[in-house]
N, C-alpha and C positions, 0 to 999 in steps of 0.2 A: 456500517451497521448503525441505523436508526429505529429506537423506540418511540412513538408518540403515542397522544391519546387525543379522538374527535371528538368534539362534545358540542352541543349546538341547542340551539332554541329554550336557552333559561328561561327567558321575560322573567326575570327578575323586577318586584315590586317594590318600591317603598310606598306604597299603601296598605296597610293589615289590610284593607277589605275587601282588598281588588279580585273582583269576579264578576267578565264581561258576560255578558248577559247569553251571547253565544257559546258559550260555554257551558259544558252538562253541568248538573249541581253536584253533580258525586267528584266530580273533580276538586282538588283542594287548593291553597295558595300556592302562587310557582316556585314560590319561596322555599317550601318544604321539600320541592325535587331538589335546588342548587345546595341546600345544605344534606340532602341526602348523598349528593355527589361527593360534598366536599369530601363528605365521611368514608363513602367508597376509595374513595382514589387515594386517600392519607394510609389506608389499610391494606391497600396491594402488595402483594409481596415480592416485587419487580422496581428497578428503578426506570424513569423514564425520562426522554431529553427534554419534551417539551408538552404542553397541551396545545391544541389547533381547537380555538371557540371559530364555527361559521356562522353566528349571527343571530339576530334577535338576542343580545345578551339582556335585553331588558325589554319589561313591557310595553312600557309607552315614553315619547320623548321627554319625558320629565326628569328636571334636576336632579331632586331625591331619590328615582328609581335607580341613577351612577352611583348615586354616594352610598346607597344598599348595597350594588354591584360589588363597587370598590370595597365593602369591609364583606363579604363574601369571597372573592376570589385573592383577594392576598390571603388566604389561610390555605393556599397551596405551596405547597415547596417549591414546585417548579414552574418554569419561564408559561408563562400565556399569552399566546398571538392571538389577537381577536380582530373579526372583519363585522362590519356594520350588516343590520340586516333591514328590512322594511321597517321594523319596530322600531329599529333607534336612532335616535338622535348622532350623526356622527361628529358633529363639532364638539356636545358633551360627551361622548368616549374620551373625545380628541384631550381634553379638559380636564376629567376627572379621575379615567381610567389610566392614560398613558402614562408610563412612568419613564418610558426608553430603557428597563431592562426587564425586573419582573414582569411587566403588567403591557403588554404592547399593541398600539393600535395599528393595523393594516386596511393599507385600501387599497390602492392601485401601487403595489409592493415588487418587488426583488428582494431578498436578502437568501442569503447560506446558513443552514445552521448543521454542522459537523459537518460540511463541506456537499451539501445539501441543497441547491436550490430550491426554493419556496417562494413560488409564482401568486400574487395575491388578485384578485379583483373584488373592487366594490361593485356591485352588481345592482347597484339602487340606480334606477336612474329614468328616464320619460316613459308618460304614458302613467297604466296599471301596476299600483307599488308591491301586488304579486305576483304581476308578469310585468316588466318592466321593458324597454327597448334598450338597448345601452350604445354610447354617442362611438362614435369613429376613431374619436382619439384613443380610448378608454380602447376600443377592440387593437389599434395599430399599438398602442404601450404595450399589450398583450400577446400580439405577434413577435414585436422587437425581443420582450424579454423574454420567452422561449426561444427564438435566435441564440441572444447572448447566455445562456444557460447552458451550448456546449451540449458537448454527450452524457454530460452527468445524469442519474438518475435523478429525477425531478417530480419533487411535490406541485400542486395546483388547485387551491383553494380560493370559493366562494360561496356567498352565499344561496340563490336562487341558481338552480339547475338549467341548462342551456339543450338536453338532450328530451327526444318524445321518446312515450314510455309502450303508449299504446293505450292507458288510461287517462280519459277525454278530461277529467276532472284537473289532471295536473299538466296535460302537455296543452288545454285552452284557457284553463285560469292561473296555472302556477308556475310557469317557464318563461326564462328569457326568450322575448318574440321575435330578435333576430340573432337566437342560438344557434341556424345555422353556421353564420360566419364566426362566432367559435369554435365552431366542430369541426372547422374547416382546417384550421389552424391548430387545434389537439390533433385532427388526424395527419395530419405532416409532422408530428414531432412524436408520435405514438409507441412509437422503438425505445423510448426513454420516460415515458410518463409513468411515476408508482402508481398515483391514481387523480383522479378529481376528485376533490373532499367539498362537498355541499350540505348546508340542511335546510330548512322552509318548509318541507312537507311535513315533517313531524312525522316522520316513521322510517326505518330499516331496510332500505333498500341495496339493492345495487345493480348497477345497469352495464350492457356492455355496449358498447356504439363504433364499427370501428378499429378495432381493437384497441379501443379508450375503455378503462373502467372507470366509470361513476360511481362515488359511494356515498348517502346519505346514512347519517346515523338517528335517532331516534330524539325526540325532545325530550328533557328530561321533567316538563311539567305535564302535558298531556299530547297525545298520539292518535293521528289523524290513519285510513284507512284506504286502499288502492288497490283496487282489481278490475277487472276486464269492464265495461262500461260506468263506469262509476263516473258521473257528469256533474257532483258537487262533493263539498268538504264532509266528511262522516267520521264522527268519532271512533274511534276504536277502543272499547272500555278495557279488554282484557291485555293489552300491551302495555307492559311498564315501561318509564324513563329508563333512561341508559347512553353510554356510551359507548366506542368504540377503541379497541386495542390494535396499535399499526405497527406492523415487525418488519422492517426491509432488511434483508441479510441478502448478502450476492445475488443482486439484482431478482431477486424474491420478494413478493410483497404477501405479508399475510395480516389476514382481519378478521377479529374476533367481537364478537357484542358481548356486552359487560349487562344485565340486570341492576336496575334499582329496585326496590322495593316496592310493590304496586300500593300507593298512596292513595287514600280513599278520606272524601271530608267531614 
């Protein structure tokens, strides 16, 4: 029996004024989603084992955008795994954020948590840093350690999605480009997988490929939009920030989406 919760795509600022230009004006600092989180999640009335952050925990590779990071998310009770996403710097996660118990950096990971394995990939890697190609070692680490993971039921987090959707916007600008050869290796171990936990798109999805589920959760600063030919990035104004709630009970996986408050500047 495992409780978790997915949370993804802070970009967390330490600049008060940070508002990239691609960005609608009614959107407000991302700052104001991470602490509307904090405030959600402290107020649940459930306990849970752990948080799973898939990336982009901060805006831009900047120093002070961790040290923001760092005094926003230690104001949760419980443990935070977090994997790097395009946004961040992973040497300063590595640096600022990592503590080795609260506060935990993942990249190309194994660990158990309640006898759990928890498959990690850093998924930054050649090429476009929103489609990315990712190197041979990085996919055989990725092989090996679903191998060594057994029959256990098995989590499988990253950031950037490896599966097509059927919408042109995110399976030619926003996917890993040789997701094949992970799907190859999700679909041989698919009798055991709880899910794939990914964010990057900035919206609520879930996909099935396979009998792999794919689940992206929602950004909690602003939320991007995917339907049938959609060929670039569109905001989505009427979708709040949020998270997701993950229940595994005998070999049961259940997922819930949790509402922020729709944040307006």
């Amino acid at each position: 029996m495992l409780t978790f919760l997915h949370i993804s795509d802070t970009h967390i600022s330490g600049d008060p004024e940070y508002h990239p230009p691609w960005i609608p004006e009614y959107v407000p600092h991302p700052n104001r989603g991470a602490e509307s989180l904090v405030t959600a999640i402290d107020q649940l009335p459930f306990e849970i084992d752990f948080i799973l952050h898939t990336g982009d925990v901060c805006a831009d590779p900047h120093e002070a955008d961790y040290h923001c990071a760092r005094e926003l998310l230690s104001q949760f009770r419980q443990p935070v795994f977090m994997l790097p996403g395009n946004h961040d710097s992973a040497d300063y996660m590595q640096a600022i954020l990592h503590d080795g118990a609260k506060l935990q950096v993942l990249r190309d990971a194994h660990l158990e948590v309640k006898s759990f394995p928890l498959i990690t990939l850093d998924t930054n890697g050649p090429g476009d840093v929103h489609a990315p190609t990712l190197r041979d070692k990085q996919i055989d680490f990725f092989a090996d350690a679903l191998d060594a993971a057994g029959d256990q039921p098995t989590i499988v987090a990253m950031h950037h999605s490896p599966i097509e959707t059927g919408v042109p916007w995110l399976d030619d600008h926003m996917r890993i480009q040789n997701g094949d050869r992970v799907q190859r290796i999700l679909r041989a171990h698919r009798d055991k997988l709880v899910g794939v936990f990914h964010g990057h798109i900035h919206q609520q999805t879930a996909s099935l490929g396979d009998g792999v589920l794919y689940i992206c959760c929602p950004s909690t600063w602003s939320n991007l939009s995917g339907y049938p030919g959609l060929g670039d990035g569109v905001a989505d104004p009427l979708t709040p920030g949020g998270f997701n709630l993950v229940m595994i009970r005998d070999g049961r996986s259940f997922v819930r989406r949790y509402n922020l408050p729709l944040l307006r500047r």
